[in-house]
ZASEFI-594667 format. One line per 5 residues: their letters; for each residue x, y, z of N, C-alpha, C. Coordinates in pm, 1 decimal. Each point is the difference from the previous one (the first is absolute). Example, Ala and Ser with C-alpha at 12.3 -4.5 7.8 and 13.67 -1.06 7.14 Angstrom:
ZASEFI-594667
AS> 1319.0 -569.0 780.0 -89.0 119.0 0.0 90.0 120.0 0.0; -35.0 105.0 -72.0 82.0 119.0 6.0 -77.0 109.0 73.0
end
This chain:
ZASEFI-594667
XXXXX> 10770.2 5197.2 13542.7 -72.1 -40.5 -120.5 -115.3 94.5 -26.6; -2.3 21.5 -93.2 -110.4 104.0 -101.9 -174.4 -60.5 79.8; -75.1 3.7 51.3 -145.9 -74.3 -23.5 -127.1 73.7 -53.7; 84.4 60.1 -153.5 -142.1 56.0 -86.2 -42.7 -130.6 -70.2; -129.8 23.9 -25.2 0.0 -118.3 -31.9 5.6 32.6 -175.4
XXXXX> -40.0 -170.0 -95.4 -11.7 -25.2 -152.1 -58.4 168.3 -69.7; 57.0 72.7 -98.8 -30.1 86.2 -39.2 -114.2 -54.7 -165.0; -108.1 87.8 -12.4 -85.4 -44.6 -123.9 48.8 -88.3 -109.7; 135.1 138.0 -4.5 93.7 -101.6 -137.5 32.1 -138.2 -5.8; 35.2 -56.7 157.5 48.0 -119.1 32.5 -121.7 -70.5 -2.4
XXXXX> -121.2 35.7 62.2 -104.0 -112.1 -9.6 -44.2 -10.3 -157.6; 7.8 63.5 -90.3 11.0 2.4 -139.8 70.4 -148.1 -25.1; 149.1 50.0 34.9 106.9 -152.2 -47.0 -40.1 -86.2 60.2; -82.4 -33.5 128.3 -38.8 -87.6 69.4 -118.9 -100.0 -94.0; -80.2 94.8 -24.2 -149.6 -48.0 -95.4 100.4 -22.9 -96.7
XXXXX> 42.5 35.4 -52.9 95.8 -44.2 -172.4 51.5 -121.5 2.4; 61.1 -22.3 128.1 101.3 -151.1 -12.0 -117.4 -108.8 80.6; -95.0 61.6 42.3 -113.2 -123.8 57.1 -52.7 -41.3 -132.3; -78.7 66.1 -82.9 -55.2 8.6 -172.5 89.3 -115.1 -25.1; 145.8 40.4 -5.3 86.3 -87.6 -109.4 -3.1 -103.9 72.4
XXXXX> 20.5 -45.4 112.8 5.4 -143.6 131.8 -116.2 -52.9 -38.2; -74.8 61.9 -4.5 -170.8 -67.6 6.0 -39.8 -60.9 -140.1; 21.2 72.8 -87.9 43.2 -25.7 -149.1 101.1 -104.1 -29.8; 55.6 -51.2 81.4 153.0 -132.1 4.8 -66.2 -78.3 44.9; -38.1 -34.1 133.2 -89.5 -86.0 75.4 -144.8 -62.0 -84.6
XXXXX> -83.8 84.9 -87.7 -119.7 -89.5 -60.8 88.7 -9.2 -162.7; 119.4 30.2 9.4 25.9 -70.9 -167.9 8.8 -105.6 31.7; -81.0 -116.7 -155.2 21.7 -107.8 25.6 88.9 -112.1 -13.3; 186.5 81.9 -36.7 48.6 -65.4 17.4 122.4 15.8 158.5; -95.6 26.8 93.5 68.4 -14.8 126.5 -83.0 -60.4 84.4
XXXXX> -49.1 -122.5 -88.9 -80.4 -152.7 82.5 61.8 -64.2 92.9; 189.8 -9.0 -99.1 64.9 -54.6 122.8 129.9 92.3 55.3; -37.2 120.8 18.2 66.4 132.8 49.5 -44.7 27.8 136.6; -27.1 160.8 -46.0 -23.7 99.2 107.6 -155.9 -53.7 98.8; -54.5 -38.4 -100.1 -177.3 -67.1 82.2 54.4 -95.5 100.7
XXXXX> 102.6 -88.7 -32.4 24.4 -124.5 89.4 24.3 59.9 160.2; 58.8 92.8 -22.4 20.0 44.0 178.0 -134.7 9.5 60.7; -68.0 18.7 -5.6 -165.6 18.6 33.7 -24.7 -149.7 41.0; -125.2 9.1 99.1 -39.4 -164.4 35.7 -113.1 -21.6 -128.1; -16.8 -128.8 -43.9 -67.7 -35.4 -106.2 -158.2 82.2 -7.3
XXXXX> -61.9 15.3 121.8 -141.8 51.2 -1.1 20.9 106.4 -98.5; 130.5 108.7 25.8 -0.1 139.5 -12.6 37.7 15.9 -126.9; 84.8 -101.2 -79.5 62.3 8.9 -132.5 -168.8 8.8 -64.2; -75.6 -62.1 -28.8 -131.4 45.1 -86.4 -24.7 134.5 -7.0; 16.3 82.2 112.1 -57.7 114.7 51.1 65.2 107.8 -50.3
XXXXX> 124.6 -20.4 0.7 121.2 74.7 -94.4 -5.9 12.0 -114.4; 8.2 -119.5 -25.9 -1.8 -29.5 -212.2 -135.9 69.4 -28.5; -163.8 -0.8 66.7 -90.9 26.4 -37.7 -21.1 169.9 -22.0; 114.2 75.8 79.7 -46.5 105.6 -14.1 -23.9 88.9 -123.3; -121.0 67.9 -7.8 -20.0 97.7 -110.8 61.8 140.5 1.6
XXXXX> 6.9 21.8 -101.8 92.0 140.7 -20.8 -13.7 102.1 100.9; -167.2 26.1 13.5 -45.3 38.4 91.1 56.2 39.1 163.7; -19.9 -176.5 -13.5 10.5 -38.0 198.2 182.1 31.8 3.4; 42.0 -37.9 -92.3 160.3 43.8 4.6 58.9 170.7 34.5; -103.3 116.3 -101.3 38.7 116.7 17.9 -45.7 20.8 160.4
XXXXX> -74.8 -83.8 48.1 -107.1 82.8 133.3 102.3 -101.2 118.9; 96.9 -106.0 -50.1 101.2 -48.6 134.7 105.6 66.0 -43.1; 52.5 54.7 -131.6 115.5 83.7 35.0 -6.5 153.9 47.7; -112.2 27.7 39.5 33.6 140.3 104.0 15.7 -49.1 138.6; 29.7 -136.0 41.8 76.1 -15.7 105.8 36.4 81.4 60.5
XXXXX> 54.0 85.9 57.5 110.3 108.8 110.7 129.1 -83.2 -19.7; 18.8 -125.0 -15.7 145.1 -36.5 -9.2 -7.4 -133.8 -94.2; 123.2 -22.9 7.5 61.0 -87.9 -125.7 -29.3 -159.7 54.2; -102.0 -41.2 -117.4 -66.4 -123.8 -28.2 164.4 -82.2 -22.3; 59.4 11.5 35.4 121.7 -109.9 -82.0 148.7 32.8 68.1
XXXXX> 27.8 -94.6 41.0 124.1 -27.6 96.5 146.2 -25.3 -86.8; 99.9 100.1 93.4 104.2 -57.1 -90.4 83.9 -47.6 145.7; -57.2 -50.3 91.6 102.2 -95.1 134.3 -8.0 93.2 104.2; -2.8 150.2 -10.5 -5.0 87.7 91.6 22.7 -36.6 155.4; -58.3 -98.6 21.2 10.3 -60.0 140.0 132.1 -146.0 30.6
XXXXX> 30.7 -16.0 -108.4 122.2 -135.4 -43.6 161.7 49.2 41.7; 49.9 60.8 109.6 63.3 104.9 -7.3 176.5 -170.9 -44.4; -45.4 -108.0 70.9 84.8 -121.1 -86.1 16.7 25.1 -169.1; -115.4 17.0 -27.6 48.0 -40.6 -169.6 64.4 176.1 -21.9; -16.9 98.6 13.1 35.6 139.4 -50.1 104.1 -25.4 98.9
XXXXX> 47.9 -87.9 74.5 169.6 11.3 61.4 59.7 -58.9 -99.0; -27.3 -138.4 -65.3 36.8 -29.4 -126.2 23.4 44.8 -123.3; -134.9 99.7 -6.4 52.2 32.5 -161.0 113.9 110.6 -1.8; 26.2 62.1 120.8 97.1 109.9 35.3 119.2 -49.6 60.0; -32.0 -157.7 10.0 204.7 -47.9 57.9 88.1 33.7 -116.9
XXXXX> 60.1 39.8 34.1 184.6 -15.7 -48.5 6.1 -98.6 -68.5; -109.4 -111.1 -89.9 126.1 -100.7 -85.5 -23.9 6.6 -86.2; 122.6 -8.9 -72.4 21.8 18.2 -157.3 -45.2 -99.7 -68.8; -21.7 -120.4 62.9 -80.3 -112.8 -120.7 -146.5 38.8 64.8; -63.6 100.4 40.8 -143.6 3.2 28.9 -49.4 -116.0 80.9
XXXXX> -156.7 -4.1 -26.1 -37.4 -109.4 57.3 -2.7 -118.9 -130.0; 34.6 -122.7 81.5 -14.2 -128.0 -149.6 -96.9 -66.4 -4.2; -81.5 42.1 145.5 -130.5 -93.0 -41.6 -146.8 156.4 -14.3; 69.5 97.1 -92.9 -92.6 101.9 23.6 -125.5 -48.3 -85.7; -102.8 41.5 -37.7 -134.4 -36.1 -74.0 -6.0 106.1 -120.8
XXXXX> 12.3 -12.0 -101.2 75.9 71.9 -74.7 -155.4 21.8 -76.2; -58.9 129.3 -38.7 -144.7 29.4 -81.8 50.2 -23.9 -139.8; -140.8 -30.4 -19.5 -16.7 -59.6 -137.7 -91.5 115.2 -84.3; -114.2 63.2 111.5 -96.1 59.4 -55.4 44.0 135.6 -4.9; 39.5 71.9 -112.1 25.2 149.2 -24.7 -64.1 117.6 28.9
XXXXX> -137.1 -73.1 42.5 -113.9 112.8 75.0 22.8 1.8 130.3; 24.7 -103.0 43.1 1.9 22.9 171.8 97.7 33.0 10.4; 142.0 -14.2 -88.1 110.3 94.7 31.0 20.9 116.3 -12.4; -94.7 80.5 -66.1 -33.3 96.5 -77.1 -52.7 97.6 148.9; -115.2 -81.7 63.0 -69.8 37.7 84.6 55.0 11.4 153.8
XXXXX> 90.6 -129.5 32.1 97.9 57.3 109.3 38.8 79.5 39.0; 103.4 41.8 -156.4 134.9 98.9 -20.6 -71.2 147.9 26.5; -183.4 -4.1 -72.2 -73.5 106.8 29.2 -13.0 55.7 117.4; -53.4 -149.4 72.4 -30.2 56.4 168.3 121.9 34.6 119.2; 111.6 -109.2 -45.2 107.6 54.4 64.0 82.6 160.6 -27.7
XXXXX> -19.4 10.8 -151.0 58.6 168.0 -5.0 -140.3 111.7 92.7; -74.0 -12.8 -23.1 -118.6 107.0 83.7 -19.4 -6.3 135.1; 68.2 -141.8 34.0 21.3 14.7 215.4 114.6 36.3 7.8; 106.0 2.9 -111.7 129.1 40.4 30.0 18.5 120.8 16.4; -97.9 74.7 -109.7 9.5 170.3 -16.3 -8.9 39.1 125.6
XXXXX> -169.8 -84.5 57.6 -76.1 64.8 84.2 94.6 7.5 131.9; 72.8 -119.4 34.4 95.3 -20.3 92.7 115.6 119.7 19.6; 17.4 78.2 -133.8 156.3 113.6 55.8 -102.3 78.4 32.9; -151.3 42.2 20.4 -37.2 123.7 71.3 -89.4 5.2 53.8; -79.3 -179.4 51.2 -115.0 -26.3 90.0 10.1 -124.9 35.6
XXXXX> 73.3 -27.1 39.2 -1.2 -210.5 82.5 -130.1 12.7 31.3; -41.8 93.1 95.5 -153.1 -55.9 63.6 -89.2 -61.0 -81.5; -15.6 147.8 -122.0 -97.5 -111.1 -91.0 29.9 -54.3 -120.3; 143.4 -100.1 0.2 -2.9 -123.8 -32.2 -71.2 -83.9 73.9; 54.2 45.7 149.8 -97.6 -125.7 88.9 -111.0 -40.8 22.3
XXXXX> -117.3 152.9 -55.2 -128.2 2.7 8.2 -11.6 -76.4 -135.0; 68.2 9.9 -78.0 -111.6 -61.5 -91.0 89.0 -136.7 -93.5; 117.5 -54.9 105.2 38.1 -152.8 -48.0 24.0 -78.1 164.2; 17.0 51.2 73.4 -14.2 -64.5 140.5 140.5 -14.5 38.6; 99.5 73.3 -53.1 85.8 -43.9 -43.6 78.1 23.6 186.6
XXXXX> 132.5 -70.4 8.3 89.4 33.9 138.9 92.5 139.4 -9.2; 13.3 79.6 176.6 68.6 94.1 -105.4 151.0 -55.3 -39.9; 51.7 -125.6 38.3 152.5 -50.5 -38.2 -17.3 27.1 -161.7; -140.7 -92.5 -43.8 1.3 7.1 -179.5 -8.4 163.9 -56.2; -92.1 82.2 69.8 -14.5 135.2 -15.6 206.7 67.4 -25.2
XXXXX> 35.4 -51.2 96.9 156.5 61.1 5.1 70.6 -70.7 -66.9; -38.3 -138.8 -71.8 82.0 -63.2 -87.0 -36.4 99.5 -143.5; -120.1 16.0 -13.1 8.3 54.7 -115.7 23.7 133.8 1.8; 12.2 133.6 81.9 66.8 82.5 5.1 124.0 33.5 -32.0; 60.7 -93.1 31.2 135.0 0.7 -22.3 100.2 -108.6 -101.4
XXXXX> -97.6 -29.8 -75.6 31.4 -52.1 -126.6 6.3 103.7 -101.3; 32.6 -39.0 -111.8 16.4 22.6 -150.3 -159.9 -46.2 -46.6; -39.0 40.5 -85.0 -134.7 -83.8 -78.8 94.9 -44.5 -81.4; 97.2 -31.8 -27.1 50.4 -67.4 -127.9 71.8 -107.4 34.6; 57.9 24.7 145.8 36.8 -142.0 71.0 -138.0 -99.7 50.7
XXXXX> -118.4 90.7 17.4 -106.2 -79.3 43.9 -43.3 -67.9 -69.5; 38.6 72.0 -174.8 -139.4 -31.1 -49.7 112.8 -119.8 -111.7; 150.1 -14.8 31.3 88.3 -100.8 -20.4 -20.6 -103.4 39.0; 6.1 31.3 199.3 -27.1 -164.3 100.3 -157.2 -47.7 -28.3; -81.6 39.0 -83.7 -119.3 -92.3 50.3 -81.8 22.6 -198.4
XXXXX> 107.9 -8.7 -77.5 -48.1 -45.8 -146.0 35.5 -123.9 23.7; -149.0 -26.2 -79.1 16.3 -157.1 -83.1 -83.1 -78.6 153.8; -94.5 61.6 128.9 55.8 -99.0 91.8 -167.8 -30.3 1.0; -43.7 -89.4 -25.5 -140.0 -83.5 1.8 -83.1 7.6 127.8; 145.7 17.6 110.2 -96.4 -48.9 155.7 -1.9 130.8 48.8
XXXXX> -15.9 109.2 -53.6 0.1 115.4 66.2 -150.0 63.6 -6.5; -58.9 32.5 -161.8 -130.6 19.1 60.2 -94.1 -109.5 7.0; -105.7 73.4 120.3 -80.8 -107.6 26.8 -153.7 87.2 54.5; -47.7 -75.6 -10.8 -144.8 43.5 56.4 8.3 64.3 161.7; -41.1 88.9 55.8 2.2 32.9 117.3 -95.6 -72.7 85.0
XXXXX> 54.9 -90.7 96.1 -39.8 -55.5 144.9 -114.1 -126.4 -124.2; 57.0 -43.1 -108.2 -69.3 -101.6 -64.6 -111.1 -109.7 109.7; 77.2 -25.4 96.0 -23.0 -135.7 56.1 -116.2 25.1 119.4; 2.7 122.7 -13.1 -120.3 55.7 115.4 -136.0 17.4 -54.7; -87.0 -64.2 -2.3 -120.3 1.9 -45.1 -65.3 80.9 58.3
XXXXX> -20.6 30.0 90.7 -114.4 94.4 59.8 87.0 137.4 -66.2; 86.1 18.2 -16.0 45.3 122.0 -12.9 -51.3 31.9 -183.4; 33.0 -111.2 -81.6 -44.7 44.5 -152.5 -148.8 -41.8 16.0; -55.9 -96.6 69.0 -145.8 13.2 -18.2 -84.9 172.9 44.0; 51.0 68.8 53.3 3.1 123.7 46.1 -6.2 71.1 -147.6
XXXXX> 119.8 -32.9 -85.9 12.1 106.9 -111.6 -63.2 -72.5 -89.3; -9.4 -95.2 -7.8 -71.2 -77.8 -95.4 -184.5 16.5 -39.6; -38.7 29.5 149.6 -104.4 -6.6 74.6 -58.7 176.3 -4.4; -40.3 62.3 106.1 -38.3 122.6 26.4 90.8 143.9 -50.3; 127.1 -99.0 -91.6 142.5 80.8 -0.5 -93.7 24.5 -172.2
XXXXX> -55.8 -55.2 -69.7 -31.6 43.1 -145.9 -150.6 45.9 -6.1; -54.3 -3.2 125.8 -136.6 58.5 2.9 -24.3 110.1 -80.0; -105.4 -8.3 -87.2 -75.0 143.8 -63.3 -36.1 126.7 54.0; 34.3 -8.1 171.9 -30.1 86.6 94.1 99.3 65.4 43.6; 106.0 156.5 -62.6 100.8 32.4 44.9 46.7 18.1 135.0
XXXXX> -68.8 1.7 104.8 -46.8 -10.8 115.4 40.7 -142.6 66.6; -78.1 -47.1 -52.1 68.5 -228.4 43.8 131.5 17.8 -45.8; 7.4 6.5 -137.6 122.5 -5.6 -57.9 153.9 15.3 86.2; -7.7 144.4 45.2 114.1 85.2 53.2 -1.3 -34.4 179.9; -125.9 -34.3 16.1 21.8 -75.7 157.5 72.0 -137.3 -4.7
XXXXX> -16.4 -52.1 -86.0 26.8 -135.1 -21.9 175.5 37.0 -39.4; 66.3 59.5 -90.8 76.5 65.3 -28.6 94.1 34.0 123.0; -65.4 49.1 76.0 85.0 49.6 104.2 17.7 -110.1 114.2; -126.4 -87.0 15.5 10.4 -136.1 115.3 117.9 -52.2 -30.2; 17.6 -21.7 -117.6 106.2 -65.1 -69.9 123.6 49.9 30.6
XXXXX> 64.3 145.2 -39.4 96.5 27.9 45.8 32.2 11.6 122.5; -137.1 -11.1 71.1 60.5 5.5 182.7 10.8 -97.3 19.4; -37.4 -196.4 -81.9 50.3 -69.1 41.9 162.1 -48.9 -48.7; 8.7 59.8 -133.0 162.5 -27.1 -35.6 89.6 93.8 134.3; -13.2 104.0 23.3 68.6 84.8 56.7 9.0 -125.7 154.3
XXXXX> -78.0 -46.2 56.0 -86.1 -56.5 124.5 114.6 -78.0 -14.7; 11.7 -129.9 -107.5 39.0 -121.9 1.4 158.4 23.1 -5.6; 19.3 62.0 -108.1 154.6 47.9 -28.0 89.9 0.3 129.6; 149.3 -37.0 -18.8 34.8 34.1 125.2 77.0 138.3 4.8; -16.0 90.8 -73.3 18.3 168.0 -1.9 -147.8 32.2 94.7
XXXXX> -62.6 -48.5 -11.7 -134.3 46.9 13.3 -19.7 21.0 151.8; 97.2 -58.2 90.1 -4.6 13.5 115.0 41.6 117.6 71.0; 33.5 74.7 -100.9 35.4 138.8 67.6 -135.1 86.9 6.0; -74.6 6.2 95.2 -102.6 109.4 -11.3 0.5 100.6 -82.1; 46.3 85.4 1.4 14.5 100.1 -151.8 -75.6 -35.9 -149.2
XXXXX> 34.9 -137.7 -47.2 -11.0 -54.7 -107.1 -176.1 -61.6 42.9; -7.3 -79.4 115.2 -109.6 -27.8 -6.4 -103.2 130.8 4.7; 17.3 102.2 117.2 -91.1 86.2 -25.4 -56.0 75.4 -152.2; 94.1 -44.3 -142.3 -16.6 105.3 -94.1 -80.8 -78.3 -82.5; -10.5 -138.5 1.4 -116.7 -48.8 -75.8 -153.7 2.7 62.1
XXXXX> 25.2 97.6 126.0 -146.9 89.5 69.9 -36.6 153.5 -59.9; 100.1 14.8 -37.1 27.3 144.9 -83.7 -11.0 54.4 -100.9; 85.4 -135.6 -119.5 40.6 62.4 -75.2 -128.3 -7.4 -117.2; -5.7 103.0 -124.8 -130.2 -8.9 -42.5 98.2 22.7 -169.4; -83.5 -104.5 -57.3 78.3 50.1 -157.0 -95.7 71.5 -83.6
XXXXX> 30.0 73.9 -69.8 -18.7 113.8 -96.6 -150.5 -29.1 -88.4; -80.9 132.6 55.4 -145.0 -48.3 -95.5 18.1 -14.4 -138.7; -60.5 -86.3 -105.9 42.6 38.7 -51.5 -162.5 56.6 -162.2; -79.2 -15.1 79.9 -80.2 24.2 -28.8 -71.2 158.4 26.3; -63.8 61.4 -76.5 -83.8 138.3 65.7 -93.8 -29.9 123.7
XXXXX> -12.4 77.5 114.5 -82.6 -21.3 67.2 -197.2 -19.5 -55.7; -48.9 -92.2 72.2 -190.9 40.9 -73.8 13.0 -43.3 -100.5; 98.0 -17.4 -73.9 7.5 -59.6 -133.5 -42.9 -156.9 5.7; -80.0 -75.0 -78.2 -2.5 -117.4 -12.7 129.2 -90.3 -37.7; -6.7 -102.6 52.4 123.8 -119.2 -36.6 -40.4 -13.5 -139.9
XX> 55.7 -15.4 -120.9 -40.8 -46.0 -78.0 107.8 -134.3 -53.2; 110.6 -43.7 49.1 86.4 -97.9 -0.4 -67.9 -145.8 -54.8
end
């Protein structure tokens, strides 16, 4: 396996599809959506964010928003052999979050024919899912998982200490807090994940550093 890690361009698509996630999550008609995965404290905290605090959590290093990566049951499903599909599948209603899936699944797919590693750095992903999507079609992928409601989701929703982190020191005015906080974070997705147990993966959220994107000496003006 390749272990360069996320190239500029990719942390680009990374910040792009966090923007649009983060932008889904405080619209207010996903009251009884995407917010619900969150424990009740944290749904306020979400919906409240300002445009602001939104651009300064999507330079994340990795992807705010889960499509099962770790579910390797349900992606055995959407890839069985049956011709009547699934009958009790969850079928989307909302054209943005399908919109936004189909987004994030084609850009780990790319990234997958010529860097698994950093898919993994920056969705936590297993390398079984890394090699599922290698060796797919994007047009069979992006076939098995239209229309499917339970696919994206908030990343590690149910873990509070982990979004009070991004929620918290993760939107600080201090690029410095910000990107430490930023990175605690990905060393705890990488930590918790069960890919994450391969040393390799844990050592790179000690490492890995995403793209300035500011002039040096220059003031923040954000």
């Amino acid at each position: 396996m390749d272990f360069s890690g996320p190239q500029k361009a990719e942390f680009t698509n990374v910040r792009s599809l966090n923007r649009a996630f983060l932008n889904s999550l405080r619209s207010p008609s996903e009251e009884s959506g995407l917010r619900q995965a969150f424990p009740p404290k944290l749904r306020p905290m979400v919906e409240g964010l300002t445009d602001l605090q939104a651009r300064r959590l999507a330079e994340a290093p990795f992807l705010l928003l889960s499509l099962r990566e770790q579910d390797d049951d349900y992606w055995s499903a959407l890839f069985a052999d049956d011709p009547n599909g699934d009958l009790f599948a969850m079928v989307s209603r909302d054209g943005h979050d399908k919109y936004l899936a189909a987004a994030a699944l084609g850009f780990l797919w790319q990234l997958a024919q010529h860097n698994p590693y950093a898919v993994r750095l920056v969705s936590g992903a297993t390398i079984k899912w890394c090699d599922r999507l290698a060796t797919c079609t994007l047009l069979r992928l992006l076939n098995r998982t239209a229309d499917r409601t339970d696919l994206l989701r908030p990343r590690l929703a149910s873990n509070s200490e982990f979004w009070c982190k991004l929620l918290g020191p993760g939107l600080s005015s201090e690029p410095g807090i910000r990107t430490a906080a930023h990175l605690s974070a990905l060393q705890s997705m990488l930590t918790l994940d069960r890919a994450a147990q391969h040393r390799d993966v844990r050592a790179a959220a000690c490492k890995i550093r995403p793209p300035a994107f500011r002039i040096a000496g220059k003031p923040d003006r954000r």
